[in-house]
C-alpha positions as CSV (number, residue, x, y, z in Angstrom):
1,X,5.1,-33.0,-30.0
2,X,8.4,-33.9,-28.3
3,X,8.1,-36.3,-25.8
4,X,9.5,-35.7,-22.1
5,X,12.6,-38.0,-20.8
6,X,12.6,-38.1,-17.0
7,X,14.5,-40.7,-14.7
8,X,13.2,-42.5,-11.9
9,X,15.0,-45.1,-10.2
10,X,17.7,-45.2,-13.2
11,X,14.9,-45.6,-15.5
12,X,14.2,-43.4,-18.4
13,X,10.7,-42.9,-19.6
14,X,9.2,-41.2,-22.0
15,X,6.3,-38.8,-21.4
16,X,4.2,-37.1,-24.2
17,X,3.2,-33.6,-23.9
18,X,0.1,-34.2,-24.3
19,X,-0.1,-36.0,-20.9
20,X,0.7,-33.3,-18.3
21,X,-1.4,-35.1,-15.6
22,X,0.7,-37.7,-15.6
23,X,3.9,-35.4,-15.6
24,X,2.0,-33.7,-12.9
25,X,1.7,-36.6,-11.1
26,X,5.1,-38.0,-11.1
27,X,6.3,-34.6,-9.8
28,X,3.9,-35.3,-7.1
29,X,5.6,-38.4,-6.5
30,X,9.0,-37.0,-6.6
31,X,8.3,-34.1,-4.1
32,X,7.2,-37.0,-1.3
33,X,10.6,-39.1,-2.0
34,X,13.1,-36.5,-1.9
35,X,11.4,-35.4,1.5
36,X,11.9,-39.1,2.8
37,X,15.4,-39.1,1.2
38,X,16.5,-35.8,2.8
39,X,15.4,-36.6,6.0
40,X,16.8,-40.1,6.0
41,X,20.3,-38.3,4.6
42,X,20.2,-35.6,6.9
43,X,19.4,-37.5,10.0
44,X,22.7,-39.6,9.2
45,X,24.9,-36.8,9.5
46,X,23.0,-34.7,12.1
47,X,23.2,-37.7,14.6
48,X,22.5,-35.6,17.9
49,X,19.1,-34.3,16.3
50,X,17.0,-35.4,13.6
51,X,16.5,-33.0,10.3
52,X,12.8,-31.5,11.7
53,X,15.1,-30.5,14.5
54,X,17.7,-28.9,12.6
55,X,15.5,-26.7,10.5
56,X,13.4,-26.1,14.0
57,X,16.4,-24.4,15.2
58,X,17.4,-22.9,11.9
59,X,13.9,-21.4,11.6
60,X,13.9,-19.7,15.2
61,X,18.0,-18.6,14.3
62,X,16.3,-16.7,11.5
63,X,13.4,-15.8,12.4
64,X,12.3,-12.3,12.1
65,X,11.2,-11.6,15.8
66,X,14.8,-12.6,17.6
67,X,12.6,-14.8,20.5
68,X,9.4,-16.2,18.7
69,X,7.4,-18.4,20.6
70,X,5.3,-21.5,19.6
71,X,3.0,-20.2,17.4
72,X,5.9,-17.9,15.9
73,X,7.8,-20.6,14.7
74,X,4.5,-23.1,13.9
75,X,3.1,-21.0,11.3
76,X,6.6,-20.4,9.8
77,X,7.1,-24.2,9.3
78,X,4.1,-24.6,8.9
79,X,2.8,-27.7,11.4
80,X,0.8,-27.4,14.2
81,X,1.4,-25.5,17.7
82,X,1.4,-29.3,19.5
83,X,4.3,-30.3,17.2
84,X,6.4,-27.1,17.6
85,X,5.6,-27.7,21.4
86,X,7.0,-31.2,21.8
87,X,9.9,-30.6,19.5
88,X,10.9,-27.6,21.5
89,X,10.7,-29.6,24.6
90,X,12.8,-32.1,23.1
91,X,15.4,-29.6,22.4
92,X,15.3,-27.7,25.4
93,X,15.9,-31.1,27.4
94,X,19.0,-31.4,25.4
95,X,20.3,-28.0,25.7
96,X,19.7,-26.9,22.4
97,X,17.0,-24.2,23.2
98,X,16.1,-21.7,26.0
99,X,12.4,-21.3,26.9
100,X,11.0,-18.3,29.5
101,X,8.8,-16.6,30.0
102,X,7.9,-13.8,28.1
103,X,8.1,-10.4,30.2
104,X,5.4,-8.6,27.8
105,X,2.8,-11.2,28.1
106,X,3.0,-13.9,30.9
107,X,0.7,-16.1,28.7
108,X,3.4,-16.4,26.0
109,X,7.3,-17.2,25.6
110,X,10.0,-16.5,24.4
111,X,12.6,-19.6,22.6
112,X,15.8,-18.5,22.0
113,X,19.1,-20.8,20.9
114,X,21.6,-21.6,23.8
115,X,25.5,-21.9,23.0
116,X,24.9,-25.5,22.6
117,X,23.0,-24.9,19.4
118,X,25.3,-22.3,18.4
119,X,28.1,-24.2,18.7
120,X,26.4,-27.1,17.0
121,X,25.8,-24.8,13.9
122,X,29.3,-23.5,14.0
123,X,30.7,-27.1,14.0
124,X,28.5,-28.4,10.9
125,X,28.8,-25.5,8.9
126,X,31.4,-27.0,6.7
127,X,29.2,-30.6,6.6
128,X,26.6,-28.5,5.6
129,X,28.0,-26.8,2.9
130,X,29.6,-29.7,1.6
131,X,26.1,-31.8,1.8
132,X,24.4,-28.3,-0.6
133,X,27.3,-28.8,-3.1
134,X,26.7,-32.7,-3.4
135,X,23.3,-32.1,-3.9
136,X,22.7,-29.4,-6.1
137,X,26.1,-30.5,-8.1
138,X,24.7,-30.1,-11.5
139,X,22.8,-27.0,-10.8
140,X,24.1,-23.6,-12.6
141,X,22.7,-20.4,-10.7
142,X,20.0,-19.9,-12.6
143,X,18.8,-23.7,-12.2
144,X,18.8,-22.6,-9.2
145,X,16.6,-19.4,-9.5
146,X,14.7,-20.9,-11.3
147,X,13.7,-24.0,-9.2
148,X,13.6,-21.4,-5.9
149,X,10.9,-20.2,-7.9
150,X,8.7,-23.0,-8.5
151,X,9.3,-24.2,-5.2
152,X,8.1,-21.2,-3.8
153,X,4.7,-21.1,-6.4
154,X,4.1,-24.4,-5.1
155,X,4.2,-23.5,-1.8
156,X,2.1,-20.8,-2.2
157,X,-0.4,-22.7,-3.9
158,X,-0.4,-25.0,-1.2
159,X,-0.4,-22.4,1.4
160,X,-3.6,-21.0,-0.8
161,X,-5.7,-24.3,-0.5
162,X,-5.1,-24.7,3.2
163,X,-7.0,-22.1,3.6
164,X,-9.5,-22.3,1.8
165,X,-10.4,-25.5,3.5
C-alpha cells in the first residue's frame, strides 16, 4: 500500500494506509489548530470585535427568521444560550446589535443588526474577500466542494453524538 505524505509544521511524514487511526487522529489535531489559528488571524484584522463576534453577527445577518433571538442564534452556532447572551450584550454595548422586545411574545426578543454593524460589514468586505483568497489559494472549485462536504459530514456527525449523550 502507498503510504500517505502530510505536512505538519513544515514537516513531511509518512503514514501507511494501514494506519487510519493515526491519520484519523492527526486530522483531529489539525481541526483544533486551524480553529486557534483562525481566530488568532481573524481577531488581528477584525480589531473592534473578536472572530466569535464576527460570525455572531454574520449568523443573525443570515439567519432564516430576520430577528432571531438567543436561542435562535445558540442552536445555529451551536454554544450555549449563556454564551449567545453575553456576547450579544457585548455587542449591543458597542452598537453593533439592537435588542427589544419581541411584540408576539414578551418573554422573548428580537436581535437585529444596527447600521454600525452594517457599515462594519460593508467596510471589510474587501479584507474579507482578500483574507478567503489567501487562504484557500491552492484550492480549485471542486477542492472546494469537496472539503464543504466533509466538513459538513463531520459536523453532522458531531451534531449526531451530542445528542445522543
Amino acid at each position: 500500500m502507498q503510504p500517505i505524505a502530510y505536512n505538519v509544521r513544515s514537516e513531511t511524514r509518512l503514514l501507511s494506509m494501514e494506519k487510519p487511526n493515526e491519520l484519523k487522529q492527526i486530522i483531529f489535531g489539525l481541526i483544533f489548530l486551524l480553529s486557534n489559528k483562525l481566530q488568532n488571524l481573524g481577531n488581528q484584522i477584525t480589531k473592534e470585535i473578536t472572530l466569535k463576534q464576527w460570525l455572531l453577527l454574520n449568523m443573525i445577518a443570515f439567519h432564516v427568521k430576520s430577528k432571531p433571538n438567543y436561542n435562535d442564534i445558540a442552536n445555529s452556532m451551536g454554544v450555549s444560550r449563556q454564551n449567545i447572551i453575553k456576547m450579544v450584550s457585548i455587542l449591543s454595548r458597542k452598537g453593533y446589535l439592537r435588542v427589544n422586545i419581541s411584540p408576539n411574545d414578551h418573554r422573548s426578543v428580537e436581535i437585529t443588526l444596527t447600521l454600525k454593524s452594517k457599515t462594519y460589514f460593508k467596510d471589510k468586505n474587501d479584507l474579507g474577500n482578500q483574507l478567503l483568497e489567501k487562504i484557500f489559494l491552492d484550492f480549485n472549485f471542486d477542492d472546494l466542494n469537496h472539503l464543504n462536504e466533509y466538513l459538513t459530514q463531520l459536523k453532522n456527525n458531531i451534531s449526531y453524538m451530542i445528542k445522543e449523550i
